[in-house]
DRENLORO-918606 format. One record per residue: residue number from 1; residue in three letters; x, y, z of N, C-alpha, C in turn. Coordinates in nm, 4 decimals, decimal comma, always signed. Layout:
# residues N
<seq:NUM | type:ALA | n_u:X | n_v:Y | n_w:Z | ca_u:X | ca_v:Y | ca_w:Z | c_u:X | c_v:Y | c_w:Z>
...
//
This chain:
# residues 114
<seq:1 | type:UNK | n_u:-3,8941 | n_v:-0,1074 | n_w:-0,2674 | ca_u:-3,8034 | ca_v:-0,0669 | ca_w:-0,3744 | c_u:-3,7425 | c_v:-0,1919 | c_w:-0,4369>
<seq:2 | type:UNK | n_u:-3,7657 | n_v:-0,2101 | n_w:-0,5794 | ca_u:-3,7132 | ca_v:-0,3034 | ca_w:-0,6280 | c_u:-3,5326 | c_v:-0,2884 | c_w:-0,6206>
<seq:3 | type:UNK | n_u:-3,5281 | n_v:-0,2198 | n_w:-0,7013 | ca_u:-3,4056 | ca_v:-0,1749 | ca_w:-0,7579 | c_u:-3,3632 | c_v:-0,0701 | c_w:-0,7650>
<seq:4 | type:UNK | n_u:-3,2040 | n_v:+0,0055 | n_w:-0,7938 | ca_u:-3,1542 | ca_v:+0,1250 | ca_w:-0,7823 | c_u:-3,1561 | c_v:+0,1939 | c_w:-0,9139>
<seq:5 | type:UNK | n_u:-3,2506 | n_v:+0,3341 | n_w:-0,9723 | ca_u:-3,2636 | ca_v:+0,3545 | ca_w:-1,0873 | c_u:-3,1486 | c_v:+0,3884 | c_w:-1,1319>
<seq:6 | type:UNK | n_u:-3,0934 | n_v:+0,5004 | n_w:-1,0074 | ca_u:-2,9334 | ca_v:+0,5490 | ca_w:-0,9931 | c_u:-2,8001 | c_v:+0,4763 | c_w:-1,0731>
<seq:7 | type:UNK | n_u:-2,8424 | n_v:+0,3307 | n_w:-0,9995 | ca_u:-2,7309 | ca_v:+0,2251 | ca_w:-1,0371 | c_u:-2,7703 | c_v:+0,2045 | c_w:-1,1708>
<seq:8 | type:UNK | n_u:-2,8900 | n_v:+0,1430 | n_w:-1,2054 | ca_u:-2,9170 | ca_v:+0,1275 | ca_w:-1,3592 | c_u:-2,8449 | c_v:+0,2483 | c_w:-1,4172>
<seq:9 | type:UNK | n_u:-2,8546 | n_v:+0,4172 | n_w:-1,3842 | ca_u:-2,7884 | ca_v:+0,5160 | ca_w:-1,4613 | c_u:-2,6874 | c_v:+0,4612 | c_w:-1,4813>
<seq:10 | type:UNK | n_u:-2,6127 | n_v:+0,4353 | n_w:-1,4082 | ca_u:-2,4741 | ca_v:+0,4143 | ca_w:-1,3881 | c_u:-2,4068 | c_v:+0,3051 | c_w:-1,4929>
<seq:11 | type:UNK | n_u:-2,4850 | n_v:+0,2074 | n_w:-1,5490 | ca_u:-2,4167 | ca_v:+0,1148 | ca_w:-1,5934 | c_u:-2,4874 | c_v:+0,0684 | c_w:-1,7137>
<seq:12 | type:UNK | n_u:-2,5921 | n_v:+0,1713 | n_w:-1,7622 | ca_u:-2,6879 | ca_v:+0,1802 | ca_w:-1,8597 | c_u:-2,5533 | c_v:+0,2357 | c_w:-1,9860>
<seq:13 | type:UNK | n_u:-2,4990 | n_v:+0,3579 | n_w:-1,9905 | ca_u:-2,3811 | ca_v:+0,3829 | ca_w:-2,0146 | c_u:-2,2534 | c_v:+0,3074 | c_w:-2,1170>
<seq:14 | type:UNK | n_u:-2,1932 | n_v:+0,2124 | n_w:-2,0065 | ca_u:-2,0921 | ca_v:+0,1708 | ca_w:-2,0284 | c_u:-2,1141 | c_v:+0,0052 | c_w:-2,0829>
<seq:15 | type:UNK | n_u:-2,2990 | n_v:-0,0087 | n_w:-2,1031 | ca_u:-2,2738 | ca_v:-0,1450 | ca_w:-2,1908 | c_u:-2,3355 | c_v:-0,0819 | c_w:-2,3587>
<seq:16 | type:UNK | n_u:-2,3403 | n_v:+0,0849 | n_w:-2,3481 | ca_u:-2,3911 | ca_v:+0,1366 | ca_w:-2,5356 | c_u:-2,2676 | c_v:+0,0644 | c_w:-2,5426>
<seq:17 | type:UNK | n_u:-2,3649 | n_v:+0,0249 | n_w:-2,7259 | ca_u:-2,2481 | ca_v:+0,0201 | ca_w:-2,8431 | c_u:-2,1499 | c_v:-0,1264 | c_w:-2,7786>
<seq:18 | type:UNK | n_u:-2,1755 | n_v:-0,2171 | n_w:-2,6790 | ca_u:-2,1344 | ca_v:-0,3634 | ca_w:-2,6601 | c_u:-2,1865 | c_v:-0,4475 | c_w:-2,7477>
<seq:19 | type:UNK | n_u:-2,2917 | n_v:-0,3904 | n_w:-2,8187 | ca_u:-2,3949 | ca_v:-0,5442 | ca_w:-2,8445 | c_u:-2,4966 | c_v:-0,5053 | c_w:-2,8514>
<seq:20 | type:UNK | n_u:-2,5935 | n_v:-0,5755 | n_w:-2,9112 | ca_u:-2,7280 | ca_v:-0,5888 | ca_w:-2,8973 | c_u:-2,7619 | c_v:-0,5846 | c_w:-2,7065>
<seq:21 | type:UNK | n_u:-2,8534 | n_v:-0,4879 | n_w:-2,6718 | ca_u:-2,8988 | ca_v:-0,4516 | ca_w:-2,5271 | c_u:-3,0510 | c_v:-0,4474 | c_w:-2,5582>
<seq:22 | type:UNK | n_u:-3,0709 | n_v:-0,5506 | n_w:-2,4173 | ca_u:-3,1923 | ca_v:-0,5287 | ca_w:-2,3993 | c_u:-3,2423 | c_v:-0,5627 | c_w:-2,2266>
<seq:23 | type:UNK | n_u:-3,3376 | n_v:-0,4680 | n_w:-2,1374 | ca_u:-3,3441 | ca_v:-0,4438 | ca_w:-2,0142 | c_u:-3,5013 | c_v:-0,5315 | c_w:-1,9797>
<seq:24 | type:UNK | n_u:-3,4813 | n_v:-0,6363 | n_w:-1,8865 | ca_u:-3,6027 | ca_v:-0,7246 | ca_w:-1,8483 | c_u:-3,5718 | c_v:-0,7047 | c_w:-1,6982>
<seq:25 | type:UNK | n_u:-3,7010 | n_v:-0,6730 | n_w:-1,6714 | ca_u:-3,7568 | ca_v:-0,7012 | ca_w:-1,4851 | c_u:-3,7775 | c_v:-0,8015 | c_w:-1,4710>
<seq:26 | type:UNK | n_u:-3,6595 | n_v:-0,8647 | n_w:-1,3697 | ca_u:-3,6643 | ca_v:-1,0127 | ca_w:-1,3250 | c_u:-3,6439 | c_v:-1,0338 | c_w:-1,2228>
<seq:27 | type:UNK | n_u:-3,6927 | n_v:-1,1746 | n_w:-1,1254 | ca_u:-3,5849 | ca_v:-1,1623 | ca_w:-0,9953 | c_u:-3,5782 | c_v:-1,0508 | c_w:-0,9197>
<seq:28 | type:UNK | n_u:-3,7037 | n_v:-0,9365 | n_w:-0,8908 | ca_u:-3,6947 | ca_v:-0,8822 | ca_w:-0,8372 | c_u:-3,6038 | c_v:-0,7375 | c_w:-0,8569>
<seq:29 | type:UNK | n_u:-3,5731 | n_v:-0,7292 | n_w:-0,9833 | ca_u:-3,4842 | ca_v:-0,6435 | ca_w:-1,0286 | c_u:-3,4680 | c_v:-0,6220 | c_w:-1,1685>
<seq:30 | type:UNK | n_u:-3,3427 | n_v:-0,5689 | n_w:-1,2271 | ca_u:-3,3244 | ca_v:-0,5224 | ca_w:-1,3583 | c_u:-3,2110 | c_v:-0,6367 | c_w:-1,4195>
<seq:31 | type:UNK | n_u:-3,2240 | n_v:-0,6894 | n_w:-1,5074 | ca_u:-3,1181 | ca_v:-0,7307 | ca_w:-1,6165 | c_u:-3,0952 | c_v:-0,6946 | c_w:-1,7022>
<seq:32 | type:UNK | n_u:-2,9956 | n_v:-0,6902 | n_w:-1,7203 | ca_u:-2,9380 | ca_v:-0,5912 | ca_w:-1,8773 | c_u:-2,9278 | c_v:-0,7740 | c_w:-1,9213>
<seq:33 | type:UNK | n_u:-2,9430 | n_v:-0,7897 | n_w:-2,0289 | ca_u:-2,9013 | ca_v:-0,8387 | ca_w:-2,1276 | c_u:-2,8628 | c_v:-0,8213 | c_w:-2,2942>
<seq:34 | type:UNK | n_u:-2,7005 | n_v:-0,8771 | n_w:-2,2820 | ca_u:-2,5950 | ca_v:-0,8398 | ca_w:-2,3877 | c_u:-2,6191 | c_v:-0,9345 | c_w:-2,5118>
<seq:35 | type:UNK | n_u:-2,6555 | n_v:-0,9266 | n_w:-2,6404 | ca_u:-2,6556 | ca_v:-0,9969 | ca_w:-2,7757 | c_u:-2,7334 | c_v:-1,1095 | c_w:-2,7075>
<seq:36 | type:UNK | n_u:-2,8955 | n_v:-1,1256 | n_w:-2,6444 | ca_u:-2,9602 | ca_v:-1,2400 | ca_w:-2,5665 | c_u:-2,9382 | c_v:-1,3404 | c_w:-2,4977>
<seq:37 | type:UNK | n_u:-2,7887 | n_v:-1,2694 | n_w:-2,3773 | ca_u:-2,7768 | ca_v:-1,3377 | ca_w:-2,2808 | c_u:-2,7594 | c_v:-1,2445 | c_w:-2,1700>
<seq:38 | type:UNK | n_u:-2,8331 | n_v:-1,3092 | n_w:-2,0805 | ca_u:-2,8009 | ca_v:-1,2675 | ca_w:-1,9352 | c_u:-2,6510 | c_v:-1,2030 | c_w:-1,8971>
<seq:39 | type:UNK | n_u:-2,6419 | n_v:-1,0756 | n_w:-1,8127 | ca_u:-2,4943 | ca_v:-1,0150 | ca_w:-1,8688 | c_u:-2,4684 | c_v:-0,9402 | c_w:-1,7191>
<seq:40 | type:UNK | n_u:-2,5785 | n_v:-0,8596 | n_w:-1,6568 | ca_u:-2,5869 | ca_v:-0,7972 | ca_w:-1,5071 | c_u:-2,7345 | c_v:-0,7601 | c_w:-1,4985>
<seq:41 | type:UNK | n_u:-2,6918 | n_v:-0,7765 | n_w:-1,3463 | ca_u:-2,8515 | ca_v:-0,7251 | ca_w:-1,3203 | c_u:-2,7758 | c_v:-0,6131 | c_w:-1,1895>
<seq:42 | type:UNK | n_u:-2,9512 | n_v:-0,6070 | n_w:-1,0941 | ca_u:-2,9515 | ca_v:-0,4906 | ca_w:-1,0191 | c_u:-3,0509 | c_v:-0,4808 | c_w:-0,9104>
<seq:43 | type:UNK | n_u:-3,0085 | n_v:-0,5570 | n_w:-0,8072 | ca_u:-3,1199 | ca_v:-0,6358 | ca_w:-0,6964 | c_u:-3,1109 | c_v:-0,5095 | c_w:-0,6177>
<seq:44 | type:UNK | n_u:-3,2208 | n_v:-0,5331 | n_w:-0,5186 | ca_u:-3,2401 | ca_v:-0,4567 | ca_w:-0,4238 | c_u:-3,2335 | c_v:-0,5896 | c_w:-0,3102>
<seq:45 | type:UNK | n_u:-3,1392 | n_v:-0,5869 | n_w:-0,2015 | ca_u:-3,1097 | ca_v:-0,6688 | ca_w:-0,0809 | c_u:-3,2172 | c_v:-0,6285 | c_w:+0,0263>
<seq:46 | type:UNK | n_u:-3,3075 | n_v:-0,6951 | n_w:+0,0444 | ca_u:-3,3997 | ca_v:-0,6365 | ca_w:+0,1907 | c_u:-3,3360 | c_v:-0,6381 | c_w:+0,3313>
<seq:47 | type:UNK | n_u:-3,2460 | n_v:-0,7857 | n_w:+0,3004 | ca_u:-3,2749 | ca_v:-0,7901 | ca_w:+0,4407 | c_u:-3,0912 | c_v:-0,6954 | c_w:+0,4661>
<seq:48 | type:UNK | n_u:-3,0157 | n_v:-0,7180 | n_w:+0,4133 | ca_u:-2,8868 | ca_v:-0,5822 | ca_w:+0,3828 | c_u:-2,9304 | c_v:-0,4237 | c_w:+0,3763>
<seq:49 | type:UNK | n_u:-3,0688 | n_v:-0,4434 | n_w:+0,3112 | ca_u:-3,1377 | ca_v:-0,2764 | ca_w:+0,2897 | c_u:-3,0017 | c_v:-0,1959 | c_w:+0,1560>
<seq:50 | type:UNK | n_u:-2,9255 | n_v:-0,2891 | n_w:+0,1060 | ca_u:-2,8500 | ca_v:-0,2655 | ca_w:+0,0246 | c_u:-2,8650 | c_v:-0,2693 | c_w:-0,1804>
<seq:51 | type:UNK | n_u:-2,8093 | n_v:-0,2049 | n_w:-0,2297 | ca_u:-2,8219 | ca_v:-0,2256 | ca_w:-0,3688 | c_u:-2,6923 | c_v:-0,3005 | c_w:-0,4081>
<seq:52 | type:UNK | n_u:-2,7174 | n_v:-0,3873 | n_w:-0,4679 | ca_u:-2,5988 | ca_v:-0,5199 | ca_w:-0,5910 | c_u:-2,6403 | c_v:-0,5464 | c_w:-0,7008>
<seq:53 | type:UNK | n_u:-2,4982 | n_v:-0,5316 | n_w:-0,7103 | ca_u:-2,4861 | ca_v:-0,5893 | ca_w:-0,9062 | c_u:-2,4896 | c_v:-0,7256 | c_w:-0,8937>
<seq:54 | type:UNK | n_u:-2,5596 | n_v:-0,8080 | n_w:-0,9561 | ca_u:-2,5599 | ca_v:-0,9325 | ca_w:-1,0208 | c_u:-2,4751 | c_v:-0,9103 | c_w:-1,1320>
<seq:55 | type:UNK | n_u:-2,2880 | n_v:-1,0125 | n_w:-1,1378 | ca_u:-2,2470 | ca_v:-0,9879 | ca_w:-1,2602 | c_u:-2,2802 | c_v:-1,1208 | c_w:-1,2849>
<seq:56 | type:UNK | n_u:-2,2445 | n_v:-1,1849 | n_w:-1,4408 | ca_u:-2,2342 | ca_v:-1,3279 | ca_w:-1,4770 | c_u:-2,0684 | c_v:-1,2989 | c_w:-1,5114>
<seq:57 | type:UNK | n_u:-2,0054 | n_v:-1,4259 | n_w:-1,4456 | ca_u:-1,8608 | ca_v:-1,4162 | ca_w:-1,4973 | c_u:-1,7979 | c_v:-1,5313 | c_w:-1,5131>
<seq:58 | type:UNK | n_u:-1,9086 | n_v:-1,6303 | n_w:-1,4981 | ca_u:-1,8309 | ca_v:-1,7561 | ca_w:-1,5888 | c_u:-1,7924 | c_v:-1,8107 | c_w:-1,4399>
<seq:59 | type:UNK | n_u:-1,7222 | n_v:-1,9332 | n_w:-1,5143 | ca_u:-1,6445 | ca_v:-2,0273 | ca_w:-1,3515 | c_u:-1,5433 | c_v:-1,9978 | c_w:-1,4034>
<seq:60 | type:UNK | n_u:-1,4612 | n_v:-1,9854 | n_w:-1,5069 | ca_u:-1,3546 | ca_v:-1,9593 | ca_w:-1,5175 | c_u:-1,2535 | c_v:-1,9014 | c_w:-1,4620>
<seq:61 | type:UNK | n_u:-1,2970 | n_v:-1,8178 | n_w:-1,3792 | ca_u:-1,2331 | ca_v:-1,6895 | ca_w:-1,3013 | c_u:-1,2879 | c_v:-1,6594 | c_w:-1,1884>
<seq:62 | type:UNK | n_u:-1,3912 | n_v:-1,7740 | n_w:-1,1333 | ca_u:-1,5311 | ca_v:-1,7361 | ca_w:-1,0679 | c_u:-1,4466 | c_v:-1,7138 | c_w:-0,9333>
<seq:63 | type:UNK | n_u:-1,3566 | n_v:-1,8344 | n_w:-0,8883 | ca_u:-1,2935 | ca_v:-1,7972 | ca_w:-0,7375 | c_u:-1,2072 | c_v:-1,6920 | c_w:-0,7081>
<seq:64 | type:UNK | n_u:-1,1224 | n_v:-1,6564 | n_w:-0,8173 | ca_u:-1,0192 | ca_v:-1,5176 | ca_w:-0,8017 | c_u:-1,0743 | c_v:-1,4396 | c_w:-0,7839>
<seq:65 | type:UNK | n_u:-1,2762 | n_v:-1,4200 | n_w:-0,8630 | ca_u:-1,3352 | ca_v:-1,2805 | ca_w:-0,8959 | c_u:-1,4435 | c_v:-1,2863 | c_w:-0,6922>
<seq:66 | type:UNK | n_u:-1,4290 | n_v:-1,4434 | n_w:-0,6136 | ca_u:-1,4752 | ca_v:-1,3681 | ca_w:-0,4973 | c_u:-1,3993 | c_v:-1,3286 | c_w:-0,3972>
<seq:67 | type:UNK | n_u:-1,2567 | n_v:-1,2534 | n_w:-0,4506 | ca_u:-1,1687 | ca_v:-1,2419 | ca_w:-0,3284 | c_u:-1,2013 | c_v:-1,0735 | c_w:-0,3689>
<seq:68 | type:UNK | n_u:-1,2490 | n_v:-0,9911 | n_w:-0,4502 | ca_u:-1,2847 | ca_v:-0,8816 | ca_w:-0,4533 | c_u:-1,3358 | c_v:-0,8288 | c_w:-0,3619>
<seq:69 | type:UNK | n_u:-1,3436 | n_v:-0,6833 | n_w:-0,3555 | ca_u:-1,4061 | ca_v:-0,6102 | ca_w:-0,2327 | c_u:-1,5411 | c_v:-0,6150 | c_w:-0,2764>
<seq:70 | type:UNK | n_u:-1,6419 | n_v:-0,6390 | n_w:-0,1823 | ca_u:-1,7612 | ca_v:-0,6619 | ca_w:-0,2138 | c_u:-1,8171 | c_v:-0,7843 | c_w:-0,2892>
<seq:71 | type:UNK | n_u:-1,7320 | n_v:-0,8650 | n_w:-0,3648 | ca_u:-1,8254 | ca_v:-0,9906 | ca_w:-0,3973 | c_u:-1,8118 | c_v:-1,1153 | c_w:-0,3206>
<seq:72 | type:UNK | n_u:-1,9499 | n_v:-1,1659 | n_w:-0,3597 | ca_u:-1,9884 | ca_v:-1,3102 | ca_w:-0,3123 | c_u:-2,0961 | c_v:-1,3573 | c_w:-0,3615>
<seq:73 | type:UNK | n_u:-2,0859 | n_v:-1,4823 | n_w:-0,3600 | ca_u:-2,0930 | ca_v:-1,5628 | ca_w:-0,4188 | c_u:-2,3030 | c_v:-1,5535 | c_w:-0,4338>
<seq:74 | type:UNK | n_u:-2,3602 | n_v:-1,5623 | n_w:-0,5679 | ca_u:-2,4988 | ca_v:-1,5545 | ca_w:-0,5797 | c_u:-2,5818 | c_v:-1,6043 | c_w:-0,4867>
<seq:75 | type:UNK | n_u:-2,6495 | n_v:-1,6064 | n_w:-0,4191 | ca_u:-2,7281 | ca_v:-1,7201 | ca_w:-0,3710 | c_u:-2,8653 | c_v:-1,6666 | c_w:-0,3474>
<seq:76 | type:UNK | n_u:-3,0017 | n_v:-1,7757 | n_w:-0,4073 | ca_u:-3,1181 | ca_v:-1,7640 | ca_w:-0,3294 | c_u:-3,1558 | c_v:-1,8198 | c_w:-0,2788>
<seq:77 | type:UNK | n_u:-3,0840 | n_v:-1,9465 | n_w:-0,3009 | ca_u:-3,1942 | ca_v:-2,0596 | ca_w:-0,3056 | c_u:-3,1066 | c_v:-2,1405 | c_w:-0,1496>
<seq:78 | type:UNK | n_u:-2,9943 | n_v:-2,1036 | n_w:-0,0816 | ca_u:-2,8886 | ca_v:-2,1627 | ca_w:+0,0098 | c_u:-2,7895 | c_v:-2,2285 | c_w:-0,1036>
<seq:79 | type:UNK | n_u:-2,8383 | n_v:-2,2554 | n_w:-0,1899 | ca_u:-2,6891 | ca_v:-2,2799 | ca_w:-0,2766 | c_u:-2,6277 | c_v:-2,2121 | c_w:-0,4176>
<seq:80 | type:UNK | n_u:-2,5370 | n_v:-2,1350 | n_w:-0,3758 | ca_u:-2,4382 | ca_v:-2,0443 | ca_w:-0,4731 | c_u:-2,4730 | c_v:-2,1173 | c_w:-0,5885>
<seq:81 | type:UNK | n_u:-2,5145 | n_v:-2,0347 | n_w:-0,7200 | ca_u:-2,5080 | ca_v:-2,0401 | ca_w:-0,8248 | c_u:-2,3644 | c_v:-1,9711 | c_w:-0,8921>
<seq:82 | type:UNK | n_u:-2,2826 | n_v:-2,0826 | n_w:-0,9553 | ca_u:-2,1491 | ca_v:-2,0972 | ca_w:-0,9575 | c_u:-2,1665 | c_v:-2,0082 | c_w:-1,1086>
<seq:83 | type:UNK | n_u:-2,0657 | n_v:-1,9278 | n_w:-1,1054 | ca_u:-2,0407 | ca_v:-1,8502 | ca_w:-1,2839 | c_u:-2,1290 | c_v:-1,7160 | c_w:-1,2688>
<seq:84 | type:UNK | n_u:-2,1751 | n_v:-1,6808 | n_w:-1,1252 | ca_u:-2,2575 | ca_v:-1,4998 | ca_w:-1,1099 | c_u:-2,2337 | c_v:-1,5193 | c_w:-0,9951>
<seq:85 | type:UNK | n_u:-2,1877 | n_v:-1,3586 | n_w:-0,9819 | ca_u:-2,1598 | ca_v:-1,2951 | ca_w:-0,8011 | c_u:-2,2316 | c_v:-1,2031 | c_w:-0,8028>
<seq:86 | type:UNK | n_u:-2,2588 | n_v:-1,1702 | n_w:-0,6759 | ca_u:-2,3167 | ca_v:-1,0425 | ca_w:-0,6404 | c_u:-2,1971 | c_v:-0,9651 | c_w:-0,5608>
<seq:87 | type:UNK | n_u:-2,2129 | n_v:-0,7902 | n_w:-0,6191 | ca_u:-2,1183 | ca_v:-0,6855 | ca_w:-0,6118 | c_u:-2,1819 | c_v:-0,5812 | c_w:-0,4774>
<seq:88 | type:UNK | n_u:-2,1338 | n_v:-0,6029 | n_w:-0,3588 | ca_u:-2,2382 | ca_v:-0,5083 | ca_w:-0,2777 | c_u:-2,1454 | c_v:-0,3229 | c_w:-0,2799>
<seq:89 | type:UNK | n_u:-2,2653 | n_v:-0,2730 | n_w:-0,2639 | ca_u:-2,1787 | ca_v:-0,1252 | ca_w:-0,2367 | c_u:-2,0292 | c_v:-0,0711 | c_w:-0,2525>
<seq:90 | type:UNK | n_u:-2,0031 | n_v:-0,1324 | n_w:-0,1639 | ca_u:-1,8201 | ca_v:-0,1341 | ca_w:-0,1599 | c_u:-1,7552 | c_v:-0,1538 | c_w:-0,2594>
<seq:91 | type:UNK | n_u:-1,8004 | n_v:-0,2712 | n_w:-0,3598 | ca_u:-1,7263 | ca_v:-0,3185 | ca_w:-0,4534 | c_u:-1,7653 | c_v:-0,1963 | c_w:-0,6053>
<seq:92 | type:UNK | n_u:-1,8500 | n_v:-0,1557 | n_w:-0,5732 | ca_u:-1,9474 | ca_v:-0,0538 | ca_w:-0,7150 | c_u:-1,9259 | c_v:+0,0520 | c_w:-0,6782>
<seq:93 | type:UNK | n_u:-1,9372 | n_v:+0,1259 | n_w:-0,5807 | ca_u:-1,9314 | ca_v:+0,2685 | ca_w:-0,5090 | c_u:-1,8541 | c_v:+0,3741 | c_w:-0,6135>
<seq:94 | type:UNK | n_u:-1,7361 | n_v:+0,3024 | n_w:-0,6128 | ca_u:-1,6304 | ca_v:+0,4434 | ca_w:-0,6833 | c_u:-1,6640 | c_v:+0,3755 | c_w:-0,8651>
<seq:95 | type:UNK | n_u:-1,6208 | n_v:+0,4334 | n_w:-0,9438 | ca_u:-1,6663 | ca_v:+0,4607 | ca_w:-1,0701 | c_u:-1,5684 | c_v:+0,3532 | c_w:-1,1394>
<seq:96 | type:UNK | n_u:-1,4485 | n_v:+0,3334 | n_w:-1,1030 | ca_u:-1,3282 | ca_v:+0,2189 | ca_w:-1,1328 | c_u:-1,3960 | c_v:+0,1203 | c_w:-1,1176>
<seq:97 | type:UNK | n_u:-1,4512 | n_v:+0,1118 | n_w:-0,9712 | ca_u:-1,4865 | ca_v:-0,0320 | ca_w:-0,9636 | c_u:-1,6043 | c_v:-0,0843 | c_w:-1,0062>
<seq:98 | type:UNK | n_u:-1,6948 | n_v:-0,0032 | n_w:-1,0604 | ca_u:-1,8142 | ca_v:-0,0382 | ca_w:-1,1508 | c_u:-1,7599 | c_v:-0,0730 | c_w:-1,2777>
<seq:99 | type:UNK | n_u:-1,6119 | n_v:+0,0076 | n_w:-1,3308 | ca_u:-1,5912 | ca_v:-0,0167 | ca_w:-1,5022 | c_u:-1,5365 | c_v:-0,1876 | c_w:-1,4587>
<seq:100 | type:UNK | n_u:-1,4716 | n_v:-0,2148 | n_w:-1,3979 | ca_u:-1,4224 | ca_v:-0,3098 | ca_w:-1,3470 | c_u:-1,4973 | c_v:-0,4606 | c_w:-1,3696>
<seq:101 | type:UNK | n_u:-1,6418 | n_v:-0,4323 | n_w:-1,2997 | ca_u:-1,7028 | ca_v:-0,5380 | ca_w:-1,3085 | c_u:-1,7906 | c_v:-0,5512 | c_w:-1,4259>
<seq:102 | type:UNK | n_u:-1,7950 | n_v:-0,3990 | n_w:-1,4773 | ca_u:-1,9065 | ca_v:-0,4367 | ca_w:-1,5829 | c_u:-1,7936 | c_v:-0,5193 | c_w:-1,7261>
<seq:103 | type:UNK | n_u:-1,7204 | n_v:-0,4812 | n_w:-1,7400 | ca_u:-1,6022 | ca_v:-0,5502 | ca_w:-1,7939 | c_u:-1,5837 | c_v:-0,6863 | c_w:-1,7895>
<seq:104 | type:UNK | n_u:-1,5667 | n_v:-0,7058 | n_w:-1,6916 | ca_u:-1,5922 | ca_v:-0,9221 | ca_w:-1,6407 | c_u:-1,6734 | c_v:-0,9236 | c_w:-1,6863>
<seq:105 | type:UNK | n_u:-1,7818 | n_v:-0,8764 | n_w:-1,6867 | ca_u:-1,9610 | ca_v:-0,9467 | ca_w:-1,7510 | c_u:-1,9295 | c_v:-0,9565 | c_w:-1,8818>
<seq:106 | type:UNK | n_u:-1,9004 | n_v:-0,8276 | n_w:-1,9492 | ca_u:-1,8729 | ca_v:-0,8116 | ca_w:-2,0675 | c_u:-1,8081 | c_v:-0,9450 | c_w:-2,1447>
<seq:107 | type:UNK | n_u:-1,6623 | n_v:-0,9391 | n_w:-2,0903 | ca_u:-1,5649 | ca_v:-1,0651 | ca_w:-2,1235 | c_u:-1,6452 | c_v:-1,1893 | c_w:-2,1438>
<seq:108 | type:UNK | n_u:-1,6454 | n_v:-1,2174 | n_w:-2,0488 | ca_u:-1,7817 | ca_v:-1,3360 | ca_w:-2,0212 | c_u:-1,8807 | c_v:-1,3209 | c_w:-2,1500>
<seq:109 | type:UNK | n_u:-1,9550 | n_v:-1,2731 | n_w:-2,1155 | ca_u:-2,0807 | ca_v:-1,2895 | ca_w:-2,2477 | c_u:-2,0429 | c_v:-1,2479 | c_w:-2,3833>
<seq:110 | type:UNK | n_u:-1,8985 | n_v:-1,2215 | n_w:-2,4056 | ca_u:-1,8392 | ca_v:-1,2391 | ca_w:-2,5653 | c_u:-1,7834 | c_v:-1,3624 | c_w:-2,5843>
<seq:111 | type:UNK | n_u:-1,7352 | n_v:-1,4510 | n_w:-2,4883 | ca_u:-1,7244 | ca_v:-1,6407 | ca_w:-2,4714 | c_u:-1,8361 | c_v:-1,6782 | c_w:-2,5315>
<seq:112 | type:UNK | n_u:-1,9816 | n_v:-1,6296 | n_w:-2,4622 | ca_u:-2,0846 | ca_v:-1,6759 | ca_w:-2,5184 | c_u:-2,1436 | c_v:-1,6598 | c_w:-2,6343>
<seq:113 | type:UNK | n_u:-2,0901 | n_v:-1,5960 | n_w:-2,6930 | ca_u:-2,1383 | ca_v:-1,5332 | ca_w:-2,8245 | c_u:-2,0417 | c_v:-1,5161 | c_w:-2,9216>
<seq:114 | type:UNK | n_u:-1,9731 | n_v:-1,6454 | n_w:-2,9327 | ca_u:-1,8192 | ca_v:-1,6672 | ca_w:-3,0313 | c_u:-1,9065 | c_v:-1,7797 | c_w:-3,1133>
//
């Protein structure tokens, strides 16, 4: 299983009418991308057996945004890619905390597109 179609439902939604949207299989998963930038994605964790949001949220806010329930810090490679977290279960589960993060992404990729 790549990815959660469920979760894509979920957050397919609340980026209508943001921007120009467009959905690429990458990385093992889904990216939404907002006005042609990278904005969230939607991994499937093997070795967790878990589903996460990939948000992008900038460094700006990057350390306040990993004291959240459920995030931490990107990593594939052993070293955190600084300005995207990953959102596990906990942090996405209830419907608040999905508007929550898809929001940071949001914020974020309207910086980029000023």
């Amino acid at each position: 299983m790549a990815y959660s179609e469920y979760l894509a439902d979920r957050v397919r939604p609340r980026l209508k009418g943001k921007g120009e949207l467009e959905e690429k299989k990458m990385m093992g998963g889904l990216i939404f991308m907002v006005n042609g930038k990278m904005c969230l994605g939607i991994m499937f964790d093997k070795k967790s057996e878990e589903d996460k949001l990939m948000v992008r949220v900038g460094k700006l806010n990057y350390e306040v945004l990993l004291t959240k329930t459920g995030s931490k810090p990107m990593d594939f490679t052993g070293k955190p890619l600084r300005g995207f977290l990953f959102v596990g279960p906990d942090g996405i589960d209830a419907e608040d905390d999905l508007d929550f993060w898809v929001e940071k992404a949001l914020e974020f990729n309207r910086l980029l597109n000023q």
